[in-house]
N, C-alpha and C positions, 0 to 999 in steps of 0.2 A: 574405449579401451581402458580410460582409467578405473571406470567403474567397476569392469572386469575384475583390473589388477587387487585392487580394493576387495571384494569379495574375496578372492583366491588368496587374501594376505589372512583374513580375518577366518576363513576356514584353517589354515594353518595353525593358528594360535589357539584356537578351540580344542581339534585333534589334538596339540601338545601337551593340555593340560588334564588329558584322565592318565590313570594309572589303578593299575590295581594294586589294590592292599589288601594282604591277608594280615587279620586280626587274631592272633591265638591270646585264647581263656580255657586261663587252665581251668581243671577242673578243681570242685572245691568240696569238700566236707556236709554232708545233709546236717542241717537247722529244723528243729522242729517249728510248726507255724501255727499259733493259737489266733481263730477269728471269734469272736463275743458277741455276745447280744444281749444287756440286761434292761430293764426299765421298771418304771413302778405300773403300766399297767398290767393288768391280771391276763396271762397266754403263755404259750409257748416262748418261751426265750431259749438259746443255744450255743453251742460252743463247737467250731469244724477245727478238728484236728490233720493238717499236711505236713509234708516236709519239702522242704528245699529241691531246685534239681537245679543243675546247671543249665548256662546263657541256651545254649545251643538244642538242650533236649525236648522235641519236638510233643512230646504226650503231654497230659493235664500233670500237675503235681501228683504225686503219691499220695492218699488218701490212709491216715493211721486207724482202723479199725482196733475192736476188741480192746481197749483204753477203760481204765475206770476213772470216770471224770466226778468227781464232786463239788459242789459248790456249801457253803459255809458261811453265817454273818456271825458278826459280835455278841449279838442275843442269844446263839446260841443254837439258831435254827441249822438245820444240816438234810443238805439232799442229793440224791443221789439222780446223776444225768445217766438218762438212757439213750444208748444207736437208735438215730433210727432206722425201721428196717429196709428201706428200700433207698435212701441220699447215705452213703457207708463216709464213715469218718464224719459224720455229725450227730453231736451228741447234744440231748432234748431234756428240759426242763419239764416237770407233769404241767398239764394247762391251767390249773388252778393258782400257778405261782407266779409272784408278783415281787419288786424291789424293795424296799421300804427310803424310802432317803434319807440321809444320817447315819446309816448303817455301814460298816466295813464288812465287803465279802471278799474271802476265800475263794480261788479256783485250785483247788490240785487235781493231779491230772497223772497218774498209774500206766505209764506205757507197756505193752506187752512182749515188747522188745527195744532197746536203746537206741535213742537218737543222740550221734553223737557223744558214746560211752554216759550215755543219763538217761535212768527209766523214771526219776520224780521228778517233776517240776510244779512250782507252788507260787502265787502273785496275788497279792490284795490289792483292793481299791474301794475309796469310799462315793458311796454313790450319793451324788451332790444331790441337794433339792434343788427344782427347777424356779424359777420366780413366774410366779403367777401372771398370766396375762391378759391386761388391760383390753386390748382391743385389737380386729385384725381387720386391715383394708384390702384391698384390692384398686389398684391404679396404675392408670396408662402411665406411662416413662418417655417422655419425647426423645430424649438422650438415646435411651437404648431401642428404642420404636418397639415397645413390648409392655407388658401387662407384669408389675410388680405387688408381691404378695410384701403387705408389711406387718411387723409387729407391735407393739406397743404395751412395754412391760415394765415393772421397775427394776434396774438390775441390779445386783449386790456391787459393792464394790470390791469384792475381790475380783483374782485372773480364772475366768472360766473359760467354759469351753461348749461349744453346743453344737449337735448335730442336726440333719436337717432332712428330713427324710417326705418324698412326693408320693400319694395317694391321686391316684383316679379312679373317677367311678366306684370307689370301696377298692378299688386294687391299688398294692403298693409297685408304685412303680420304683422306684429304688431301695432293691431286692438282694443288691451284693454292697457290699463295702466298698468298692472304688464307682458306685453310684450314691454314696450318703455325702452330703457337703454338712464338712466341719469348719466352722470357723472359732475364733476368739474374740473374746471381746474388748479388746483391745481400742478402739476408737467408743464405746459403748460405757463407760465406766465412769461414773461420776466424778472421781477423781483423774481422770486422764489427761494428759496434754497430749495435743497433736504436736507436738514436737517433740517427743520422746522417742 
């Protein structure tokens, strides 16, 4: 019997504790959404134009077609991005074109209607050289029971930043932005203290 009563105490306490909550979000104002893709080698590089949409709304983002996108460095080179015709709201580099490192480029970007009462938007960055690398292993990790890819380079001492992107077979398997791991180097830095 006591067991019973026990059960039947502990079911109670359980039931008492959902509730439903409505969460309202408001709605908000469309942000235009610039994704990149530059590098020093020679390909296709790109630039996907969206916008914003509220928590709730169940479609893909809005895709901004019809955009005049151009890209620009300090030397003076200047090119013009093309749609391409079939992925709409991505704009394509010719294949022959390549980063240079050192170099500051130019994105501006001609909306053919306002996001957010704004059809220009304009953003530089300079595209850092990579440091040359020494050597690359491959080893078992007992810790993690997996197979770790390492590097072996010399790195500058300033704060960078690097991305990290997986090929199989010749196919790139991390193909969108919330599959490329970025990290810092931040433990990696010849001047660094782990106590910072």
């Amino acid at each position: 019997m006591k067991n019973i009563i026990t059960i039947a105490a502990l079911l109670i306490v359980v039931a008492a504790c959902t509730e439903k909550i409505d969460i309202e979000l408001d709605s908000s104002y469309s942000r235009l959404v610039v994704e990149g893709h530059l590098t020093n080698d020679t390909g296709i590089h790109w630039v996907s134009l969206s916008k914003t949409t509220d928590y709730f709304f169940n479609d893909p983002p809005p895709v901004i077609t019809g955009a005049t996108v151009m890209l620009a460095d300090d030397a003076g080179v200047e090119i013009a991005l093309t749609e391409h015709p079939v992925t709409r709201g991505r704009y394509e580099t010719p294949d022959f074109f390549y980063g240079v490192p050192g170099r500051t480029y130019t994105l501006e970007i001609e909306l053919p209607e306002p996001v957010n009462d704004q059809k220009h938007y304009e953003a530089s960055c300079r595209l850092r050289p990579v440091a040359g690398i020494d050597t690359i292993a491959v080893e078992y990790d007992d810790n993690w029971e997996a197979f770790a890819v390492k590097i072996y380079a010399q790195e500058p001492p300033t704060t960078d930043y690097y991305a990290f992107q997986v090929i199989k077979n010749g196919k790139l398997i991390s193909d969108t932005i919330t599959e490329v791991w970025v990290s810092d180097d931040r433990y990696f830095n010849p001047h660094c203290s782990l106590m910072r």
